[in-house]
C-alpha positions as CSV (number, residue, x, y, z in Angstrom):
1,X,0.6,-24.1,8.4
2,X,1.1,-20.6,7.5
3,X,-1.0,-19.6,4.0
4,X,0.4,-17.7,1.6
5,X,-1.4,-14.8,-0.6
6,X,0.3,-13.9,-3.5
7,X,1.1,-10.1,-3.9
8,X,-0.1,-8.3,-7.0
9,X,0.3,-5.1,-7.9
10,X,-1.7,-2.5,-10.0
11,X,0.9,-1.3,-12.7
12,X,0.9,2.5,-11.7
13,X,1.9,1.6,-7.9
14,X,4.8,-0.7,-8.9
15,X,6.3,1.8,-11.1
16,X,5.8,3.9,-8.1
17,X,7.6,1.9,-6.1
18,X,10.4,0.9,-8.3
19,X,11.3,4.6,-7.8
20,X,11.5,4.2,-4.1
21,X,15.0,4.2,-2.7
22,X,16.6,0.5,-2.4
23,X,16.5,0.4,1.8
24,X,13.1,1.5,1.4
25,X,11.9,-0.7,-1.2
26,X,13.5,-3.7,1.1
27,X,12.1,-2.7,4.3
28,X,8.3,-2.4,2.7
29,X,8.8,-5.6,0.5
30,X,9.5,-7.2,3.7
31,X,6.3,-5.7,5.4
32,X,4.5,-7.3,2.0
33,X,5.6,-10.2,3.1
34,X,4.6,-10.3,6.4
35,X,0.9,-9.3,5.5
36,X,1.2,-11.8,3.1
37,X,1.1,-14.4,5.6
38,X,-1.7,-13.3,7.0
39,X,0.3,-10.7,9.8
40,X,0.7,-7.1,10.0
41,X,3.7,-5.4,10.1
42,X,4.8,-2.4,12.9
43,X,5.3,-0.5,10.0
44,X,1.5,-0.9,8.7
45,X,-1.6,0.2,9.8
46,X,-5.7,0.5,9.0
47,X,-6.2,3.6,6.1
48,X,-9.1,5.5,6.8
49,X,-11.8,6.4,4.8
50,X,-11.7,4.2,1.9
51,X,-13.5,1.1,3.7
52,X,-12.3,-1.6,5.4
53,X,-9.4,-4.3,4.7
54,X,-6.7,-1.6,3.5
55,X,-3.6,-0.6,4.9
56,X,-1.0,1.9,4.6
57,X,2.5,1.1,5.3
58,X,4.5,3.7,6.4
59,X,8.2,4.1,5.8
60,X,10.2,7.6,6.8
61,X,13.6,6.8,4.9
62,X,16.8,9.8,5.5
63,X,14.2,12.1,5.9
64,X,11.5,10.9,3.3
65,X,8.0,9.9,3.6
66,X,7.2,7.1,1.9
67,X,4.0,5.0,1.6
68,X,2.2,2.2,0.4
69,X,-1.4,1.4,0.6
70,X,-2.6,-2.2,-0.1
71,X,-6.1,-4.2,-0.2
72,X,-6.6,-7.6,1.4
73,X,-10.4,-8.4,0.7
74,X,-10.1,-8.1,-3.1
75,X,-10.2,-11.7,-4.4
76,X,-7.7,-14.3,-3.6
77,X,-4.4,-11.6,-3.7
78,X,-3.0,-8.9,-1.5
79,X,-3.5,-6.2,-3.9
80,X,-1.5,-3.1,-3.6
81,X,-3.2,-0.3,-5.0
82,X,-0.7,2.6,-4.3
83,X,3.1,3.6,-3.7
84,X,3.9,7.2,-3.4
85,X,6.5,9.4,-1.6
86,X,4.7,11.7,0.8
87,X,4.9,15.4,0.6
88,X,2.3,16.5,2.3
89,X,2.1,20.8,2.8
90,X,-0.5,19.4,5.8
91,X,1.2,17.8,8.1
92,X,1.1,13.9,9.1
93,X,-2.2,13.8,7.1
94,X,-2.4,12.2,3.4
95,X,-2.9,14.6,1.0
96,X,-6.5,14.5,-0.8
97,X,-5.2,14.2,-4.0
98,X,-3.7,11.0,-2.8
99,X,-6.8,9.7,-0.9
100,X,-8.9,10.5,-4.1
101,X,-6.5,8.4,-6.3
102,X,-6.7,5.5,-3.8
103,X,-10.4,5.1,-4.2
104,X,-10.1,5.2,-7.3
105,X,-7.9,2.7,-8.0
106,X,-9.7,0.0,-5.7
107,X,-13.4,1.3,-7.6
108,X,-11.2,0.2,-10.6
109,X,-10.0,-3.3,-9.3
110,X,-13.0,-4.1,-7.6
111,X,-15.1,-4.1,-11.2
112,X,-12.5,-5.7,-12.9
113,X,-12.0,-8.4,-10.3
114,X,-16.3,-9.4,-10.4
């Protein structure tokens, strides 16, 4: 029997996301969903250098760069902690600001989650 985790969002990312192009939106929704279920989608992979048991999933969309990072050793949920579209001036790598935001947020959750 597959097990379910329900998805929850921090309130920042999912405004983020809403902003997201529809096909986008659908296609990482979908990847969600798959982690969800305990799987990992091609789309998603490990992020680095926040700790373990968070992902980024990465979507390029008619030329865009979008991505979401999500948590799934907080608590019971799949927590995603950040949506953003990437415009990075250095390349393939995630901008600092971004990576400092991340931490951030899961310091946040974390503490309110004890």
């Amino acid at each position: 029997m597959i097990s379910l985790r329900r998805v929850s969002w921090i309130k920042a990312a999912l405004r983020d996301f809403e902003e997201f192009p529809d096909d986008a939106r659908a296609d990482m929704a979908q990847a969600l969903s798959i982690a969800a279920t305990g799987g990992k989608a091609d789309i998603a992979k490990p992020f680095k250098g926040v700790g373990g048991g968070v992902f980024e999933i990465a979507l390029r969309h008619r030329g865009d760069a979008y991505r979401v990072i999500y948590a799934v050793q907080i608590g019971e949920d799949l927590w995603v902690i950040h949506a953003f579209q990437k415009k990075s001036t250095s390349g393939i790598k995630t901008p600092q600001v971004e990576i400092d935001l991340i931490r951030e947020r899961l310091k946040r959750l974390k503490e309110a989650l004890k």
